[in-house]
C-alpha positions in Angstrom: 85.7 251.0 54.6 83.8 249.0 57.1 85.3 246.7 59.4 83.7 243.3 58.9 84.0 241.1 62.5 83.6 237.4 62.3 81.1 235.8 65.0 82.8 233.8 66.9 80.6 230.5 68.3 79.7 230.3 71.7 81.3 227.7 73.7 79.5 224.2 74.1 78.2 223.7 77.9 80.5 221.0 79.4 78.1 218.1 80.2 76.2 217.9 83.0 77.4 215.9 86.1 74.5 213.5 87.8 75.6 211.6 91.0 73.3 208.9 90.3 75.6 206.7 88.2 77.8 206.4 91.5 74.8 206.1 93.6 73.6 203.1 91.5 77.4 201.4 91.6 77.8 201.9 95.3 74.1 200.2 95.7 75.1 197.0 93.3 78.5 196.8 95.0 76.8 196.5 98.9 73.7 194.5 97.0 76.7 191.4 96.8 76.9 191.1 100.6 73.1 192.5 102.0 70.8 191.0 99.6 67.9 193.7 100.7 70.0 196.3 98.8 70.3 194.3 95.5 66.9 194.9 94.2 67.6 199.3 95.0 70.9 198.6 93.4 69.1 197.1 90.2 66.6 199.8 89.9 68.7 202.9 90.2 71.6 201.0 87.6 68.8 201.2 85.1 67.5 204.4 85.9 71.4 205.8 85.4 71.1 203.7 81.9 68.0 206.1 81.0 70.1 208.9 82.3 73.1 209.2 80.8 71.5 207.8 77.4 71.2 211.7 77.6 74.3 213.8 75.5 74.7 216.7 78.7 75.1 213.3 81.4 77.2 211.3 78.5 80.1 211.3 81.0 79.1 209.1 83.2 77.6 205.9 81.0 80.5 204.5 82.2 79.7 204.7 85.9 76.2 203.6 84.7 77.3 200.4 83.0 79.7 199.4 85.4 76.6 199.6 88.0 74.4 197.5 85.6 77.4 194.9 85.3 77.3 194.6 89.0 73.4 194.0 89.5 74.0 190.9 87.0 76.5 189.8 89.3 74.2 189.9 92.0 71.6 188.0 90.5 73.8 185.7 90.2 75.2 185.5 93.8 72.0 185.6 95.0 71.2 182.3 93.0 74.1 180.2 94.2 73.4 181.5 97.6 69.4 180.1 97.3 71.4 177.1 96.1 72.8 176.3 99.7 70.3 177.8 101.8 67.3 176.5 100.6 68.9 172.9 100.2 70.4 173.3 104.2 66.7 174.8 105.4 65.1 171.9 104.3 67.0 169.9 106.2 66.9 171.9 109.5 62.9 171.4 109.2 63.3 167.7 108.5 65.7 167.6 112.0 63.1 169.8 114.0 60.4 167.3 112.9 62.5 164.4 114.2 62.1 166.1 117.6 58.7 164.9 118.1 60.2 161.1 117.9 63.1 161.4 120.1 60.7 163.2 122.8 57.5 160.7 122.7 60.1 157.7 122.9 61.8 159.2 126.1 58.4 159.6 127.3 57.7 155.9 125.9 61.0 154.8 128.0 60.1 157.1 131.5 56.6 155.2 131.2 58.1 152.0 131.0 60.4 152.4 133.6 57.8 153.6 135.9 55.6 151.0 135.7 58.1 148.2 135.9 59.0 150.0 139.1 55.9 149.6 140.4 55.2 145.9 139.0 52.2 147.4 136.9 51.6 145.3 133.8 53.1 147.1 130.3 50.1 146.1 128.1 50.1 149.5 125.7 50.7 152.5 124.9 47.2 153.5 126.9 48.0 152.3 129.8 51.3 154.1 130.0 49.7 157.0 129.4 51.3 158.2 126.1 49.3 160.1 123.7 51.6 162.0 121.1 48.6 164.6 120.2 46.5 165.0 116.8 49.2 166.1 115.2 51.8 163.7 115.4 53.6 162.8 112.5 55.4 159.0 113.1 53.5 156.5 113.8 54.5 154.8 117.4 54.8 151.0 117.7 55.1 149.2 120.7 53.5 146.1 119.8 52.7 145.0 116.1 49.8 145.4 114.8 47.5 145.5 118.0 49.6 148.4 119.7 50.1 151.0 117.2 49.4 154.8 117.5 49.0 155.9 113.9 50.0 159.2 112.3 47.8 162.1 112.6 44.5 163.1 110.8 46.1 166.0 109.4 49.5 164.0 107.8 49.6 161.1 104.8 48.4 157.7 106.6 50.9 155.1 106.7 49.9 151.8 106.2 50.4 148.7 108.5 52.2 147.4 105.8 54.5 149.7 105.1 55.2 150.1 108.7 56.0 146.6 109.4 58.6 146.9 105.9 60.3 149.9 107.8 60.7 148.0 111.1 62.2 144.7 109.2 64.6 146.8 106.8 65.9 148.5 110.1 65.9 145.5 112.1 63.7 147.0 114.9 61.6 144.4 116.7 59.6 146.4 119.0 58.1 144.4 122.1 57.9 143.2 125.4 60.6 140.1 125.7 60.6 138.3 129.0 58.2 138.8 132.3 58.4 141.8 133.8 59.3 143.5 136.2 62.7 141.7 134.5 61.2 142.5 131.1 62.8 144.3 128.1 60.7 146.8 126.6 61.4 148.1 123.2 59.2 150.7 121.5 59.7 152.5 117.9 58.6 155.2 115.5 58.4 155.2 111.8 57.6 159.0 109.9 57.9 160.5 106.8 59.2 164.0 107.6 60.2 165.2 103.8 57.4 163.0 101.6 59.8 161.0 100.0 59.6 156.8 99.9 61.8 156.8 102.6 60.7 156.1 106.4 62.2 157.7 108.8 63.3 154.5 112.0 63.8 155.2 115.7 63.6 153.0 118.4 64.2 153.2 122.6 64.5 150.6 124.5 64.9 149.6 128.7 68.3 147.6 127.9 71.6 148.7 126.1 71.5 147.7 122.6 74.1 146.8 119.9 73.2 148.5 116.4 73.4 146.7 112.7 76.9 149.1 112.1 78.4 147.7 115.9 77.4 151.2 117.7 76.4 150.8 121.3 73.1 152.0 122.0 72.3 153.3 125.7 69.7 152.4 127.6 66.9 155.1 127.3 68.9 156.8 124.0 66.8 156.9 120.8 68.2 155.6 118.2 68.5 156.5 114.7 68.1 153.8 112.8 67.0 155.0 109.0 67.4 158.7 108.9 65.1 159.9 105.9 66.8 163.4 106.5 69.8 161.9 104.7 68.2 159.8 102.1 
């Protein structure tokens, strides 16, 4: 009698281990605080998708979808944080373009001051000597209309007009009052730094000034009077 054996089946392989799952989650996970990473992060969470869509790397999907979970965080983190920085970037340009006022109308009020020192007549901007550039973006007023430097070539033209409406809705009278050398000399700017229908209104002047909200103004301080940064 023959002895009859029964095969016994081998043994199924454990599955595979892949590090890339983690690799993926610890990318997502740094992707939250150092932007640069999120894309990686995103690219090798779908890549450990592919992977463990495989039966011998089935033991990690989890790992996987937990770093896929994460990148969709980040996309979202990343869009609230364009929603503050872009808003706030905006505005730091708009400020850096209000420079160019402020430092023309100290140079406006170190001109007048000069030449009342020295008795010269203040009868423009030429003969001060002031010349913003080509590129100037506010128009400069020191006498309306026959004084007025325009706004550069390479910027939207502001009318006259429109100027004049700036000045009045401010309450900026820009001038020479009085006979100099005891004159009062008061010279302004109007600009459109962010292109909306608001004009941006500063003005310097030789004598301390009261604004419309009761704010003293120094002598020689330019003064914000409509800030189109904020409206």
């Amino acid at each position: 009698m023959r002895d009859v054996t029964t095969p016994i089946p081998p043994e199924s392989a454990p599955p595979k281990k892949t590090i890339l799952p983690g690799v993926a989650l610890g990318f997502t996970i740094a992707g939250l605080c150092i932007i640069c990473l999120w894309p990686v992060g995103l690219v090798l969470a779908i890549l450990a998708m592919v992977k463990t869509g495989k039966p011998e790397h089935a033991g990690r999907r989890g790992l996987a979808i937990a770093a896929l979970c994460v990148a969709g965080l980040g996309l979202l983190t990343i869009g609230i944080q364009a929603a503050i920085a872009i808003p706030n970037f905006i505005k730091f340009q708009s400020r850096a373009k209000q420079a160019e006022c402020r430092s023309n109308l100290k140079a406006v009020f170190t001109a007048a001051r000069v030449s009342l020192a020295d008795d010269q007549p203040l009868v423009s901007f030429e003969e001060m000597g002031i010349e913003p550039g080509p590129r100037n973006r506010y128009a400069y007023v020191l006498r309306m209309p026959e004084d007025v430097i325009p706004v550069g070539a390479a910027f939207p033209a502001i009318e006259p007009e429109a100027i004049q409406a700036a000045l009045d809705q401010a309450g900026v009278k820009p001038g020479v009052e009085g006979t100099c050398p005891d004159c009062v000399v008061t010279a302004a700017c109007v600009g459109n730094v962010d292109n909306d229908d608001t004009l941006d209104v500063w003005s310097i002047s030789t004598v301390d000034r009261t604004a419309a909200n009761g704010e003293t103004i120094p002598l020689g301080a330019p003064y914000n009077h409509v800030n189109d940064v904020r409206q």
